[in-house]
PyMOL CGO cylinders between C-alpha atoms (Angstrom):
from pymol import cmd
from pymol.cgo import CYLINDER

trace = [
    CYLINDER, 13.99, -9.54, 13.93, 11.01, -7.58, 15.64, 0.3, 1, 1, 1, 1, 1, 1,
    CYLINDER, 11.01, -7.58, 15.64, 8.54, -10.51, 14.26, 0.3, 1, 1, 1, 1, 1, 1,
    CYLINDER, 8.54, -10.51, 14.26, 8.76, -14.27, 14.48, 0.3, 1, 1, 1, 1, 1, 1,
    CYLINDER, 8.76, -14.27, 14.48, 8.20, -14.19, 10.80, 0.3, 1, 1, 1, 1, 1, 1,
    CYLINDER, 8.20, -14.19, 10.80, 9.76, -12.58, 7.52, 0.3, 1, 1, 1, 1, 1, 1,
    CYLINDER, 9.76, -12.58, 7.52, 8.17, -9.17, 6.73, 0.3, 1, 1, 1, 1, 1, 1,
    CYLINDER, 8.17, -9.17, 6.73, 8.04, -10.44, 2.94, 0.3, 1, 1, 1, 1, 1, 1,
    CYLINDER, 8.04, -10.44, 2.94, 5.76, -8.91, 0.35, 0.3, 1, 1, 1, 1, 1, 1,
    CYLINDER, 5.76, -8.91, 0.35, 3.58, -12.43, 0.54, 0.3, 1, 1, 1, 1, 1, 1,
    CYLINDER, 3.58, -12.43, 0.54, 3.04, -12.26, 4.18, 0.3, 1, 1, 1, 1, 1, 1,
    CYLINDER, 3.04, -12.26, 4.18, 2.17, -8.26, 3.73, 0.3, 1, 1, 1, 1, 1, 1,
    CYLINDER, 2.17, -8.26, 3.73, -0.30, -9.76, 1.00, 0.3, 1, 1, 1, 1, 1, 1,
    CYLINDER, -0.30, -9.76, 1.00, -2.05, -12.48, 3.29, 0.3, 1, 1, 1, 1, 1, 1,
    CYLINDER, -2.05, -12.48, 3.29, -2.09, -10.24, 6.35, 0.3, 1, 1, 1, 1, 1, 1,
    CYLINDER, -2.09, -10.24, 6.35, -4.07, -7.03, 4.39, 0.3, 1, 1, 1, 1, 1, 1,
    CYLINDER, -4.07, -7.03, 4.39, -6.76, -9.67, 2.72, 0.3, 1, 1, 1, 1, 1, 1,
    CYLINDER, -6.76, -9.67, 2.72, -7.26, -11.36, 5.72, 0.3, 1, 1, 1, 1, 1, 1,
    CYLINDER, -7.26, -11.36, 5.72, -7.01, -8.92, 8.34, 0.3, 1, 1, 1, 1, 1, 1,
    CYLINDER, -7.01, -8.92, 8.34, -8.02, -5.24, 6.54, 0.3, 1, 1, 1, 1, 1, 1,
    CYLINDER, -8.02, -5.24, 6.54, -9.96, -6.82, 3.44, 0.3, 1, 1, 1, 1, 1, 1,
    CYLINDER, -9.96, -6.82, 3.44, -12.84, -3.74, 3.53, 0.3, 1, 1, 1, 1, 1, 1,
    CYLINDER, -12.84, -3.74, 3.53, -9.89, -1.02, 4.31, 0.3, 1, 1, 1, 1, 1, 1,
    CYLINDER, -9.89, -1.02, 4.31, -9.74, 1.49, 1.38, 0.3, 1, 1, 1, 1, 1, 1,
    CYLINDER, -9.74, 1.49, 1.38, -6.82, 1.59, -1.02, 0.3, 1, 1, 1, 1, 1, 1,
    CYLINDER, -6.82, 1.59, -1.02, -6.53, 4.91, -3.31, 0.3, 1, 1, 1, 1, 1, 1,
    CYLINDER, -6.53, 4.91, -3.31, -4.66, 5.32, -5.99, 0.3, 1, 1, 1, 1, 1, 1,
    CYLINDER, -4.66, 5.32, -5.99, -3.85, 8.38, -7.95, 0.3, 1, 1, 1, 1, 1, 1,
    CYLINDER, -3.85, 8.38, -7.95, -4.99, 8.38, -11.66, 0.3, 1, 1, 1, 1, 1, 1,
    CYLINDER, -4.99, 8.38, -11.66, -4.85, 11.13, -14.15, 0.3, 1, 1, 1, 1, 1, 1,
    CYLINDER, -4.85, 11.13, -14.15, -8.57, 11.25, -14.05, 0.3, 1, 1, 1, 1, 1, 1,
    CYLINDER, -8.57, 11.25, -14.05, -8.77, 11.34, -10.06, 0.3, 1, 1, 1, 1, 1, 1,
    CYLINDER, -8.77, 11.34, -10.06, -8.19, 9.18, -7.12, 0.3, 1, 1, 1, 1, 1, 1,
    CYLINDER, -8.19, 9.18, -7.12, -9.56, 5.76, -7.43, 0.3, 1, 1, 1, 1, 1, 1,
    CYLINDER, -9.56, 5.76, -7.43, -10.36, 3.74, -4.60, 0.3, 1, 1, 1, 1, 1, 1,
    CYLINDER, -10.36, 3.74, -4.60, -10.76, -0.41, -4.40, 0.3, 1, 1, 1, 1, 1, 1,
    CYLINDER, -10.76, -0.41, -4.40, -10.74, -2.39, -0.82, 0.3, 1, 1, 1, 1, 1, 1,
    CYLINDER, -10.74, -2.39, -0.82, -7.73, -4.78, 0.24, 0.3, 1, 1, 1, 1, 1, 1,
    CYLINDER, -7.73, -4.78, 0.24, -9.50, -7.51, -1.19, 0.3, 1, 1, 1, 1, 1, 1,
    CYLINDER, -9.50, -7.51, -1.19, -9.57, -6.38, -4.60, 0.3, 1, 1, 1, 1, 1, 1,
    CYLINDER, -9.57, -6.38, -4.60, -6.23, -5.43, -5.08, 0.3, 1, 1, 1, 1, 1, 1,
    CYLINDER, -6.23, -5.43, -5.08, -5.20, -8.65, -3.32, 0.3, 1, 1, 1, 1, 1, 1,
    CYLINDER, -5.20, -8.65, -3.32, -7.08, -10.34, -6.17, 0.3, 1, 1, 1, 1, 1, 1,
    CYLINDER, -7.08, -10.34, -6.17, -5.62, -8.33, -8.43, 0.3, 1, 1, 1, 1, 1, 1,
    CYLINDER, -5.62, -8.33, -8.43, -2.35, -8.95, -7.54, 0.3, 1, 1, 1, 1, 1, 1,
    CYLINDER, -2.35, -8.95, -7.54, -2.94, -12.81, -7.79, 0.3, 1, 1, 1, 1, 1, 1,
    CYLINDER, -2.94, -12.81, -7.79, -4.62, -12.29, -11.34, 0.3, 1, 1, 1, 1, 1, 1,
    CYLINDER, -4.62, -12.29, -11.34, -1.36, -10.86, -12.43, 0.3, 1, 1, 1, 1, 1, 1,
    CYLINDER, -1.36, -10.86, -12.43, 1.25, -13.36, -10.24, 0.3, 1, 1, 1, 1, 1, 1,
    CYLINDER, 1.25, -13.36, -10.24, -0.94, -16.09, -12.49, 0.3, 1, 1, 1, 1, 1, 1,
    CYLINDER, -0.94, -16.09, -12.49, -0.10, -14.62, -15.76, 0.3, 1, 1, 1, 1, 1, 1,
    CYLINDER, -0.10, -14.62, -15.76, 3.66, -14.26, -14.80, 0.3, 1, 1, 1, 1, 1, 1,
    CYLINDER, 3.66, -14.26, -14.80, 3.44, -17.69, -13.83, 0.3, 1, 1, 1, 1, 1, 1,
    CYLINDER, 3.44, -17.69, -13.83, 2.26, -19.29, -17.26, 0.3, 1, 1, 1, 1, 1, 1,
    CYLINDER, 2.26, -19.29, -17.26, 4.81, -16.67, -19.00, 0.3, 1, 1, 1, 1, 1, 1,
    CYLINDER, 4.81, -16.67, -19.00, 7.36, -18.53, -17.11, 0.3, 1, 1, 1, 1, 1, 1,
    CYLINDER, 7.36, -18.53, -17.11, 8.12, -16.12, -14.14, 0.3, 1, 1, 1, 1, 1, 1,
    CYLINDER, 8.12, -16.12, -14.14, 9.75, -18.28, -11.51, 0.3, 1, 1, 1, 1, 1, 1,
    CYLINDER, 9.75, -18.28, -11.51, 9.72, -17.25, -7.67, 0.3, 1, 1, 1, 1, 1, 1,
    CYLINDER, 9.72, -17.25, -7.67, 13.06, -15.28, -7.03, 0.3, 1, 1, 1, 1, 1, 1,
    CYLINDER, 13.06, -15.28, -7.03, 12.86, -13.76, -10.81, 0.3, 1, 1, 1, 1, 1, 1,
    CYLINDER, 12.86, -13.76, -10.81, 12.76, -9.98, -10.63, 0.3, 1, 1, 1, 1, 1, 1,
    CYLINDER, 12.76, -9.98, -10.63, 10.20, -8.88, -12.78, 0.3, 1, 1, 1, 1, 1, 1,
    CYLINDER, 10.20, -8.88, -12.78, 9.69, -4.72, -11.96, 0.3, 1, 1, 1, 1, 1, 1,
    CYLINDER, 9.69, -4.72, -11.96, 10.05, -2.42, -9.26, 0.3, 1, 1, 1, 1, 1, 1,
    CYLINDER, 10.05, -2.42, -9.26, 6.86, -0.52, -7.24, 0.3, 1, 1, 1, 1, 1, 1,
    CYLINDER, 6.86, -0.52, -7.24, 7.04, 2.55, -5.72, 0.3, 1, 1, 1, 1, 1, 1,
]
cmd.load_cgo(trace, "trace")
């Protein structure tokens, strides 16, 4: 492995908030491109990791695919 650590979607998480949290993200809506920092979607993505969480989501459970 290139790294001395996993290359896991958590450690791609805690590297963009903490290293890149004022970089631009921009996301393709049908009303236009919408743009929020790092930061935002990082606590986005821990707003929703709570709610699978207390609906009983378990780490290891697949839930959905990105793309």
């Amino acid at each position: 492995m290139q790294n001395d650590f996993q290359l896991t979607v958590g450690a791609m998480h805690r590297r963009l908030r903490t290293c890149y949290p004022d970089q631009e993200v921009v996301t393709l809506e049908r009303e236009g491109p919408v743009g929020a920092s790092y930061a935002e979607v990082a606590e986005r993505v821990e707003r929703l990791g709570r709610v699978l969480a207390r609906l009983g989501v378990e780490p290891g459970d697949r839930v959905s695919t990105f793309a």
